[in-house]
VOPAGU-2260 file (C-alpha; in pm, 1 decimal, decimal comma):
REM VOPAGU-2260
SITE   aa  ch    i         X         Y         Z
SITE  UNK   A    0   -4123,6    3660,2   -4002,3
SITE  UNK   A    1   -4030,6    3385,6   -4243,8
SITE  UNK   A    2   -3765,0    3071,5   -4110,0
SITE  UNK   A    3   -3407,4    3134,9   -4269,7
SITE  UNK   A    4   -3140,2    2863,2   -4353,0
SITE  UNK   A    5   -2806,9    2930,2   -4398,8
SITE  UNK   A    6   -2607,5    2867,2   -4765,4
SITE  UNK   A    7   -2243,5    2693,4   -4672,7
SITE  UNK   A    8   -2010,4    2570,4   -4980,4
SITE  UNK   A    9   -1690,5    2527,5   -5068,6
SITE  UNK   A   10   -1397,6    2758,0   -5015,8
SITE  UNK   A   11   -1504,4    3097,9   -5244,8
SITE  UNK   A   12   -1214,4    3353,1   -5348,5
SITE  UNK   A   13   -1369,5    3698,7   -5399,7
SITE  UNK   A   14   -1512,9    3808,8   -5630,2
SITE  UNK   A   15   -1607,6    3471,2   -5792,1
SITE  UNK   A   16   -1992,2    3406,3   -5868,4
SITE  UNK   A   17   -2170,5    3248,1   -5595,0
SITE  UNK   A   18   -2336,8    2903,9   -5686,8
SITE  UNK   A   19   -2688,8    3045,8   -5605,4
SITE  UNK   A   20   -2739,5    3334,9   -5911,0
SITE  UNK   A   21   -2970,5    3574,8   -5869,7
SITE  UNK   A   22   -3205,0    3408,5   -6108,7
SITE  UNK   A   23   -3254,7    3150,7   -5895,2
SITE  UNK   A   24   -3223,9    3248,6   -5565,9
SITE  UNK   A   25   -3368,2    3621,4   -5588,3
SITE  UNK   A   26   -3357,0    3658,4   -5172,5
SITE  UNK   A   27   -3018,1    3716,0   -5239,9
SITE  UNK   A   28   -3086,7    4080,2   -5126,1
SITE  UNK   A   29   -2788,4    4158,7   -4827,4
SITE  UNK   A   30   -2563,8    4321,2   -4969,6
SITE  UNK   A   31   -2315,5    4652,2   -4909,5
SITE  UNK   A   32   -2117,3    4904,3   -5124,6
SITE  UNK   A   33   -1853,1    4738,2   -5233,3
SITE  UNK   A   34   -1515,2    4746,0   -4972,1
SITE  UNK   A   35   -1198,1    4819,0   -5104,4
SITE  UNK   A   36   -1038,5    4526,0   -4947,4
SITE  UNK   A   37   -1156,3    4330,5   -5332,5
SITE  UNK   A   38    -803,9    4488,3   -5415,2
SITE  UNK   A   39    -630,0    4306,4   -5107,2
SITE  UNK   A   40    -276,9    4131,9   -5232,4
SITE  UNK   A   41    -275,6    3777,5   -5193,9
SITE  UNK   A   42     -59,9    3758,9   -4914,8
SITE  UNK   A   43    -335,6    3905,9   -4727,1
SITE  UNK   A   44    -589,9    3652,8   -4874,2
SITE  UNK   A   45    -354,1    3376,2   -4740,4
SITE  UNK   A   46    -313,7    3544,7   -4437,6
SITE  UNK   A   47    -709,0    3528,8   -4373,6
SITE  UNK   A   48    -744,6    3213,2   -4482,2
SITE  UNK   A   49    -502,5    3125,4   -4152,5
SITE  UNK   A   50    -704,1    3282,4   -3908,4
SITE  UNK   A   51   -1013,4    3060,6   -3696,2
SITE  UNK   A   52   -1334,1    3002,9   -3871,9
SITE  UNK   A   53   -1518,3    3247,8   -3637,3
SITE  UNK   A   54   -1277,7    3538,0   -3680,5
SITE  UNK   A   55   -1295,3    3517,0   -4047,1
SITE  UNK   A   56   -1739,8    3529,7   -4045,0
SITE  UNK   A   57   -1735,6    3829,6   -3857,3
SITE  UNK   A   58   -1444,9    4015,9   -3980,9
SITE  UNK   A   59   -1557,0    4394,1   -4082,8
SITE  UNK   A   60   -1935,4    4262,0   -4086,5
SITE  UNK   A   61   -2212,3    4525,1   -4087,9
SITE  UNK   A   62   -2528,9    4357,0   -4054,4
SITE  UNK   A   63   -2627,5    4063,1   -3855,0
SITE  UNK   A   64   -2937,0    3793,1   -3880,5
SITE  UNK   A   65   -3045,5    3745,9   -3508,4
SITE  UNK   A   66   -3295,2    3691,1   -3262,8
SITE  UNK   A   67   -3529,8    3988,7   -3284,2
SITE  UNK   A   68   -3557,2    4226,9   -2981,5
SITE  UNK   A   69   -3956,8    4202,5   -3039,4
SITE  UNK   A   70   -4030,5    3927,7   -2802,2
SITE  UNK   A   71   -4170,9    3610,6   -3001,0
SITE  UNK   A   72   -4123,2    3807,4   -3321,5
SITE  UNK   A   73   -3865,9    3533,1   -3445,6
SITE  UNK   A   74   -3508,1    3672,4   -3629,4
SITE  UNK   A   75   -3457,4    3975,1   -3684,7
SITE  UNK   A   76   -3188,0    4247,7   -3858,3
SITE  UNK   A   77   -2913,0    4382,6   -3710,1
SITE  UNK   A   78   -2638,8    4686,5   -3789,0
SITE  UNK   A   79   -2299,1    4669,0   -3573,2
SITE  UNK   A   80   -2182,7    4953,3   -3707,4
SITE  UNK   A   81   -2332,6    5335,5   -3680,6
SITE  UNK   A   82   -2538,6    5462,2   -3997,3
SITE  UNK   A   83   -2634,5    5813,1   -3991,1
SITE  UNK   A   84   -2948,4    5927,6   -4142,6
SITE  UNK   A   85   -2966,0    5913,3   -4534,8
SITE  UNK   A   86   -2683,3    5620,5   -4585,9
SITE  UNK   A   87   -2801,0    5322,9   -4746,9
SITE  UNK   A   88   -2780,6    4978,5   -4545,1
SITE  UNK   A   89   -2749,4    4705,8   -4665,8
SITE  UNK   A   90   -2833,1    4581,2   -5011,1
SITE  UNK   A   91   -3022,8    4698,0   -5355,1
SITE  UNK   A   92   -3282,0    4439,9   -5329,7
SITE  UNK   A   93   -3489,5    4330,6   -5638,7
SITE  UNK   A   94   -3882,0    4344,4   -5682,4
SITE  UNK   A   95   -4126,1    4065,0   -5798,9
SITE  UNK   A   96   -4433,5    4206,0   -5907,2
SITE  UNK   A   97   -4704,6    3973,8   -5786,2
SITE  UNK   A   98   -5064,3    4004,9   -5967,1
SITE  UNK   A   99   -5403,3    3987,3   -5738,6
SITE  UNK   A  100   -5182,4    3856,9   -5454,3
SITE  UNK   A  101   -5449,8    3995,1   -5199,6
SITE  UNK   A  102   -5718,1    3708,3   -5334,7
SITE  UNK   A  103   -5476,4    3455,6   -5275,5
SITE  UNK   A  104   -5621,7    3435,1   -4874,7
SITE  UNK   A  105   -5409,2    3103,5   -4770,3
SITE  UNK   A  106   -5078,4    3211,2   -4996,3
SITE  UNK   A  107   -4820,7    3245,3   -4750,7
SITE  UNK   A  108   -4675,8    3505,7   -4975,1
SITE  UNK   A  109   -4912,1    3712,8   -4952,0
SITE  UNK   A  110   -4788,3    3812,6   -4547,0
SITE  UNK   A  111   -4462,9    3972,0   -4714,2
SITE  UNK   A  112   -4577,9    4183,8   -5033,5
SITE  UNK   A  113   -4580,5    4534,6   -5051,8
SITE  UNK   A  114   -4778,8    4784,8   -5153,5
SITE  UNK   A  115   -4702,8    4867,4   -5567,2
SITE  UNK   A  116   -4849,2    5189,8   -5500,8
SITE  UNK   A  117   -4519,7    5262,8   -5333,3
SITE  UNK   A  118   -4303,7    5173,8   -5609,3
SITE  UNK   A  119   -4269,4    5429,5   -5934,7
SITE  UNK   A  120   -4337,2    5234,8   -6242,3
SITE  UNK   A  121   -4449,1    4891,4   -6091,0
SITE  UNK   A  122   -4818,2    4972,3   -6157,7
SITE  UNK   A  123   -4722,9    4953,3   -6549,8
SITE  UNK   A  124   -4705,8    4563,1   -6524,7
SITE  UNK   A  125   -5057,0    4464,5   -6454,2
SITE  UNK   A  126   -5410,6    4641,1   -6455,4
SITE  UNK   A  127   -5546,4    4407,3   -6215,9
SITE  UNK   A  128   -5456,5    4372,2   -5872,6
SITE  UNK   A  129   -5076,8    4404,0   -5808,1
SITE  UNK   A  130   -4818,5    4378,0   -5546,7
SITE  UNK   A  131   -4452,4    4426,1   -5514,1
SITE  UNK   A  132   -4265,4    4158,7   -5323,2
SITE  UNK   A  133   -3903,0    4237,2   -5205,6
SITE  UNK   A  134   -3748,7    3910,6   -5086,3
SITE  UNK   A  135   -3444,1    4080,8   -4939,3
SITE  UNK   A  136   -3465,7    4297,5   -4596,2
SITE  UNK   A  137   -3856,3    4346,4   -4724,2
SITE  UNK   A  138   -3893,4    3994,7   -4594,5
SITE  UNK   A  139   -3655,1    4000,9   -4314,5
SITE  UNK   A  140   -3694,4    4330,8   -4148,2
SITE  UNK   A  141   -3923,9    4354,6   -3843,7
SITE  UNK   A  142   -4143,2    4676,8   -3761,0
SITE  UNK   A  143   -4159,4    4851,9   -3470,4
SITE  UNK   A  144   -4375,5    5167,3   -3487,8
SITE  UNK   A  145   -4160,7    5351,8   -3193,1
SITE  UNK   A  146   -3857,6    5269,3   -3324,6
SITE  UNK   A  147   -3880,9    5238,8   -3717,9
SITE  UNK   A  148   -3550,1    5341,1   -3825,1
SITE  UNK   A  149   -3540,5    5259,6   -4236,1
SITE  UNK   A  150   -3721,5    5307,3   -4518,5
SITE  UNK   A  151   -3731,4    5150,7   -4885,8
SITE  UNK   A  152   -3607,0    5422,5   -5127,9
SITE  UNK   A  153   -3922,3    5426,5   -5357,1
SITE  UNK   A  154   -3711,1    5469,8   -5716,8
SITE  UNK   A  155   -3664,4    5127,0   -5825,5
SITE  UNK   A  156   -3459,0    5046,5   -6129,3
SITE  UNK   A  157   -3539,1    4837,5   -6438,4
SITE  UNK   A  158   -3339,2    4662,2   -6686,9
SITE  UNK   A  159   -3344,4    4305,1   -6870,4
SITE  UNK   A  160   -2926,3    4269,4   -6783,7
SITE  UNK   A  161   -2853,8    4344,2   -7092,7
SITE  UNK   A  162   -3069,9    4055,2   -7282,5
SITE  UNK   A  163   -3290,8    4074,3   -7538,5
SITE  UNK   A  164   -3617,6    3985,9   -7496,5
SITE  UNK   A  165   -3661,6    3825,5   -7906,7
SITE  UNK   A  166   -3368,5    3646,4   -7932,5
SITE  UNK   A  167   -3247,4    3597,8   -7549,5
SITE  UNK   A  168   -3404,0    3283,9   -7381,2
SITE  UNK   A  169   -3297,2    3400,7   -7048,3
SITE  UNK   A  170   -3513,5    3717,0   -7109,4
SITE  UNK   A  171   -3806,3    3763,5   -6865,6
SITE  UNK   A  172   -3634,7    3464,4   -6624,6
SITE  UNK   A  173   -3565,8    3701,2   -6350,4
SITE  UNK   A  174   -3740,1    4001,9   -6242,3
SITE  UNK   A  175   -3609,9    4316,9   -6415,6
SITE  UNK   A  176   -3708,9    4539,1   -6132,0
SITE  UNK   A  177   -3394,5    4583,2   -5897,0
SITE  UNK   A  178   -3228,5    4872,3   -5693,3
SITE  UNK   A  179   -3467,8    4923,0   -5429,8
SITE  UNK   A  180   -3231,3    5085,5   -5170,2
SITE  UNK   A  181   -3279,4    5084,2   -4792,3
SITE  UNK   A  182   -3226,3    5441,1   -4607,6
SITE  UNK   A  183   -3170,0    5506,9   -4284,0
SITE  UNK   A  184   -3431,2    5771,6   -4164,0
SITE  UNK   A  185   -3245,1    5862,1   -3862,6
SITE  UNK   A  186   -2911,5    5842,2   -3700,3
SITE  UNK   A  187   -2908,3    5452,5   -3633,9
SITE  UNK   A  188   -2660,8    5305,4   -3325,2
SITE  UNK   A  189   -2441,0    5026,9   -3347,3
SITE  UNK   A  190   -2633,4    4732,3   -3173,2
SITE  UNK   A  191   -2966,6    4842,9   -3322,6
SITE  UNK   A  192   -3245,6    4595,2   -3471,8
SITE  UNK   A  193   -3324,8    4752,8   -3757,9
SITE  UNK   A  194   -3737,3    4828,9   -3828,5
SITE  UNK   A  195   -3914,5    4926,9   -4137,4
SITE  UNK   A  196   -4288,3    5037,2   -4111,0
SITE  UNK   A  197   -4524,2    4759,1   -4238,4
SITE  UNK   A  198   -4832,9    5036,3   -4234,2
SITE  UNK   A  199   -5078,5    5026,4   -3933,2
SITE  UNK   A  200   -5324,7    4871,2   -4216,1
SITE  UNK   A  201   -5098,3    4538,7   -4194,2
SITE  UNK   A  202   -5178,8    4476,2   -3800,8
SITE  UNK   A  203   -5550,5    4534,1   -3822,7
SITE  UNK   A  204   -5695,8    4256,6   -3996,4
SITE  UNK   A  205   -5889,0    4000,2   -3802,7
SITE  UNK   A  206   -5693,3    3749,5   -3860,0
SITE  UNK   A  207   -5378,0    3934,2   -3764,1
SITE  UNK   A  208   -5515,0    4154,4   -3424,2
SITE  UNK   A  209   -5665,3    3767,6   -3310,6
SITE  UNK   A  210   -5323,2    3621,4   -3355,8
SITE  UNK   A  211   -5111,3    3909,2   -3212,5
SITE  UNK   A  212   -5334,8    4126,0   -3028,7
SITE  UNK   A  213   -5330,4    4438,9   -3007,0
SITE  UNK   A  214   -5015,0    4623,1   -3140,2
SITE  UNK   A  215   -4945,6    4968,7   -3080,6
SITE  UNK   A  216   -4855,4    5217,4   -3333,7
SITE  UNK   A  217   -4661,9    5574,2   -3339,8
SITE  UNK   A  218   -4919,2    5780,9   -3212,4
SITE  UNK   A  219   -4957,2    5555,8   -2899,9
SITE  UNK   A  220   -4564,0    5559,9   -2834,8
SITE  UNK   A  221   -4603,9    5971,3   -2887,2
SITE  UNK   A  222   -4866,3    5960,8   -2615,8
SITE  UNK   A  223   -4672,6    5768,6   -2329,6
SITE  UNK   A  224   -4432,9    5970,6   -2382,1
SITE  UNK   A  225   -4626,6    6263,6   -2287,6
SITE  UNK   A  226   -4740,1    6098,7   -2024,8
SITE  UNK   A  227   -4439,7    5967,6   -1894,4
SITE  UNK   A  228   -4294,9    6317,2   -1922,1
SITE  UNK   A  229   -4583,4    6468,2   -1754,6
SITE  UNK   A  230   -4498,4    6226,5   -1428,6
SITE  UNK   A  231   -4142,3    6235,1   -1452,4
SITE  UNK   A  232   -4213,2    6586,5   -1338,6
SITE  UNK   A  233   -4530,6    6613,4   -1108,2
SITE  UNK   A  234   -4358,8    6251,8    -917,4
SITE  UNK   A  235   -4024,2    6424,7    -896,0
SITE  UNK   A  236   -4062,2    6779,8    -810,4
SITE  UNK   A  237   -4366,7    6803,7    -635,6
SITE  UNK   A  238   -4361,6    6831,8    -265,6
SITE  UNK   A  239   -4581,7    6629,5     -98,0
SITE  UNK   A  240   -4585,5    6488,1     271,8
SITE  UNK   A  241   -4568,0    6135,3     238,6
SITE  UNK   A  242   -4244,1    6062,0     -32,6
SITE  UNK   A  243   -4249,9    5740,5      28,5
SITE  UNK   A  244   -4192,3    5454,7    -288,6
SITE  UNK   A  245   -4534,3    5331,8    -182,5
SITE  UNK   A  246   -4681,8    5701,9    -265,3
SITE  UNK   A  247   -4542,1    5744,4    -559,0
SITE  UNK   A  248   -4632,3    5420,2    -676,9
SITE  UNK   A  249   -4981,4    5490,2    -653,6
SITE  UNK   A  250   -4999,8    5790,4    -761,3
SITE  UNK   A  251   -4822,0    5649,0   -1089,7
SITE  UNK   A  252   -5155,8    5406,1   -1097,2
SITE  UNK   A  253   -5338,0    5649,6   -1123,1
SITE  UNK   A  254   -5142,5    5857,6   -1363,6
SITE  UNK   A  255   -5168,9    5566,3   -1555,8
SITE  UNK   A  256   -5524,0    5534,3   -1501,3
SITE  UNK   A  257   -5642,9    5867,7   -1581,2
SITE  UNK   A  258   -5420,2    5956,2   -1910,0
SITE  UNK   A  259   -5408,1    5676,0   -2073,2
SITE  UNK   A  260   -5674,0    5625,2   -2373,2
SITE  UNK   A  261   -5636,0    5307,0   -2498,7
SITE  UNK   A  262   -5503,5    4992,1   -2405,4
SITE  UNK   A  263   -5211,8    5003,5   -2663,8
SITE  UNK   A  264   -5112,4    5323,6   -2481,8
SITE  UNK   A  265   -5132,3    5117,0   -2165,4
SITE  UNK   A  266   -4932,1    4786,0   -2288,6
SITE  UNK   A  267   -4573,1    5070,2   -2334,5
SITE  UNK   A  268   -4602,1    5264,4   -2007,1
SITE  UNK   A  269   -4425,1    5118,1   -1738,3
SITE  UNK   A  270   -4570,4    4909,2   -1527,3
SITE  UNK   A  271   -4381,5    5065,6   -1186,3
SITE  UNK   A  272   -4297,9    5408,5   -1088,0
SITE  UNK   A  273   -3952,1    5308,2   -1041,8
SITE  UNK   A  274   -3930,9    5216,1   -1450,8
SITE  UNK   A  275   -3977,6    5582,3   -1496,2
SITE  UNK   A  276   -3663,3    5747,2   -1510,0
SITE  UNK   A  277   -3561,9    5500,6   -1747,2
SITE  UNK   A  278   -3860,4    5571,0   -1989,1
SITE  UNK   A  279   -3830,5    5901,7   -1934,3
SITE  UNK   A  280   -3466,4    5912,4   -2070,5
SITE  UNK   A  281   -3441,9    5635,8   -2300,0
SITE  UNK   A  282   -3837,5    5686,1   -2451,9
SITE  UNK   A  283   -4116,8    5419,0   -2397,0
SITE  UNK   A  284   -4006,9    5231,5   -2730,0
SITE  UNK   A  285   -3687,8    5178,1   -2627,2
SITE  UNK   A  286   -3788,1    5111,4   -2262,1
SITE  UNK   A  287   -4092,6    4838,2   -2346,4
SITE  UNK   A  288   -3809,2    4616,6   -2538,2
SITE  UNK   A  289   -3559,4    4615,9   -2197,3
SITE  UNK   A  290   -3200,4    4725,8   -2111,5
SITE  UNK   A  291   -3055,2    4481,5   -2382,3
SITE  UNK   A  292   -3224,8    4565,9   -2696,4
SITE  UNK   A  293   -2930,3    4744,1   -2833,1
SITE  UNK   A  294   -2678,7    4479,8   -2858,6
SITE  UNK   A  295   -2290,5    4438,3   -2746,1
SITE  UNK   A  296   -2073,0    4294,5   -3066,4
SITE  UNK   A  297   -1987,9    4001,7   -2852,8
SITE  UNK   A  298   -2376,3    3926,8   -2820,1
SITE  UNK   A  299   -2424,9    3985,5   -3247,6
SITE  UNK   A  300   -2038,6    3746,5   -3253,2
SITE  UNK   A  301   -2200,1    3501,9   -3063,6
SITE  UNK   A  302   -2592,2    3494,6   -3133,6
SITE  UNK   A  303   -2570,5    3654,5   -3510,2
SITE  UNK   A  304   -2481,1    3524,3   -3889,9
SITE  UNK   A  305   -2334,2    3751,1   -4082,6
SITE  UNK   A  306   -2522,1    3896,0   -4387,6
SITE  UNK   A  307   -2281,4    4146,7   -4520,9
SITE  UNK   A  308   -2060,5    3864,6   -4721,4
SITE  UNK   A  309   -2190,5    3903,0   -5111,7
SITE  UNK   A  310   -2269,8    4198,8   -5344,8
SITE  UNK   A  311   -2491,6    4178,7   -5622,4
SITE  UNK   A  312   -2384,6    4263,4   -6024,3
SITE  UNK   A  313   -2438,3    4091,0   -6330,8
SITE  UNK   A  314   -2404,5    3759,8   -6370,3
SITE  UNK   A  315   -2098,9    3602,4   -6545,1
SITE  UNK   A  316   -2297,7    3328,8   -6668,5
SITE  UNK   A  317   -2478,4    3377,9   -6962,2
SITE  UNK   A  318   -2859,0    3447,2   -6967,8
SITE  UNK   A  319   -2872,9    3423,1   -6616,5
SITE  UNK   A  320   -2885,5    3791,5   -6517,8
SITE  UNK   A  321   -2734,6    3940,0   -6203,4
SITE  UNK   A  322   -2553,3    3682,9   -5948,9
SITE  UNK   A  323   -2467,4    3699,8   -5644,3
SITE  UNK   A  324   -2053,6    3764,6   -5559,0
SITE  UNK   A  325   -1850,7    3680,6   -5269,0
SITE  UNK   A  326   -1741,1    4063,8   -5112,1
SITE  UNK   A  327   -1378,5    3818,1   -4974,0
SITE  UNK   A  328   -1266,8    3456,9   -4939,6
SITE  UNK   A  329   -1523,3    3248,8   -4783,0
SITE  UNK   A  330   -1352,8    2955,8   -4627,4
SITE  UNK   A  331   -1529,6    2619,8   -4698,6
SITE  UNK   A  332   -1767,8    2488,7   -4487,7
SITE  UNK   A  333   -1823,7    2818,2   -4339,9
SITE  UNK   A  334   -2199,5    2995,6   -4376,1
SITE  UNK   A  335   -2213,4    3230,7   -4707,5
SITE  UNK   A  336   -2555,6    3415,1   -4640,6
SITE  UNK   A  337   -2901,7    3307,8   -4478,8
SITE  UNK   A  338   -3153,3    3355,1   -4659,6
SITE  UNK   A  339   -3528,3    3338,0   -4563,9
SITE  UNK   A  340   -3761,1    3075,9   -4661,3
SITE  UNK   A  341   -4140,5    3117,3   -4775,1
SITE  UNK   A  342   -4358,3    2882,0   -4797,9
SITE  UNK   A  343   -4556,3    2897,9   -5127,1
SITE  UNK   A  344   -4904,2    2715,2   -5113,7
């Protein structure tokens, strides 16, 4: 995944445009429903404004820019609050139809665009070649077959903000295509990395399988798990005359050995017999990331940035389209949102 930096400025009242507009800066793409703290008196803005530096970032914050769980998979998204399946998380994030970004081989782009197939209406801009890129959580979102826990709602909306495209210079500065929503497919925990599918199509290129090696997808993670059920119960019930560790350790080998068709299938099973109870109740996904994949909100407090601080609407300033807002006072000095960073060659 891409580097992030963080944006810091100036003490920022709520709801006040953000110095980056949307225009501009269309990664802008973090963003909640809006909390009904925006009504808060201003004894309680004065209040916050009191309280340490770190207590004010992570006040009531919902999603968190981390470390990924995916070993040497670089940052990654986290929620620290449960979402149950359908909710949205996060924010509306815009599109940026790209044209025959697939021939563009060294375009460092071209790792983060999306299939326009996927998007209703997209495939009007261009009859060549075209991609959708979604600079927001399509850019900072990792993807974990096993666990995949989010989807892009597919129902994009467009509009030109209300400018005219004959007598509006700001017309066609900014991408018109907005609203893609992010839905949770499941019930997702507090602590969670979130994962969208990238397609098993992304990991199979040559240049991709030689970097990363083999990765496996949800069939293989549905197959350990058979397996690992399958053992759970011949290693545990069973009767045989020698119980020792030793025993059952081999004859996990060769569990192993025997069921397993593929390396990929291999790379999630545990490696020792005495991993198995825990893959048996937590599921091989879970179990091939460890114990602390699900994160404490010290660990998020202490390790995370906070990307639940702006919402997105139209821009106050004119031609400029939709801006990015400050959800609450944003003391200065303090981080307002990272955002990530592509490199465009």
């Amino acid at each position: 995944m891409p580097l992030s930096y963080a944006l810091s400025a100036a003490a920022i009242a709520a709801p006040f445009l953000l110095s980056l507009t949307y225009q501009l800066c269309t990664t802008s793409g973090f963003v909640g429903t809006y909390p009904s703290r925006y009504n808060s008196s201003s004894e309680t803005a004065t209040a916050n404004s009191e309280k340490p530096l770190q207590q004010q970032q992570h006040r009531q914050c919902k999603l968190y820019l981390a470390e990924s769980s995916i070993p040497n998979a670089g940052m990654g998204v986290y929620t620290a609050v449960d979402v149950h399946k359908g909710v949205s998380i996060g924010n509306i994030d815009p599109i940026i139809p790209i044209t025959d970004a697939k021939a563009k081989t060294n375009w460092t782009i071209g790792e983060f665009h999306w299939n326009s197939d996927d998007f209703e209406g997209i495939w009007y801009e261009s009859d060549r070649s075209l991609s959708a890129l979604i600079p927001g959580f399509g850019a900072l979102v990792n993807c974990h077959f096993g666990l995949n826990n989010f989807h892009h709602k597919h129902q994009p909306m467009y509009d030109s903000a209300g400018l005219h495209r004959s007598k509006d210079p700001g017309a066609g500065a900014f991408t018109y295509w907005h609203g893609v929503d992010n839905v949770a497919k499941r019930d997702i925990m507090a602590g969670e990395e979130l994962f969208i599918s990238y397609g098993e199509s992304y990991f199979t290129g040559k240049k991709r399988k030689e970097k990363m090696g083999p990765i496996p997808n949800a069939t293989d993670f549905e197959e350990a798990d058979q397996i690992v059920a399958k053992a759970h119960q011949q290693l545990n019930i069973e009767e045989t005359a020698d119980d020792s560790k030793e025993t059952k350790e081999a004859a996990w080998k060769n569990i192993v050995a025997s069921e397993a068709t593929s390396d990929r299938v291999r790379m999630v099973l545990p490696k020792h017999y005495d991993e198995l109870e825990e893959a048996h109740r937590v599921g091989t996904a879970r179990h091939s990331l460890g114990r602390d994949s699900i994160k404490t909100q010290g660990w998020l407090n202490e390790n995370g940035i906070c990307l639940d601080t702006v919402y997105v609407k139209k821009s106050t300033l004119p031609q400029a389209g939709r801006g990015a807002f400050a959800k609450e006072h944003i003391p200065r000095g303090s981080v307002i949102v990272p955002v990530p960073v592509m490199p465009v060659n």
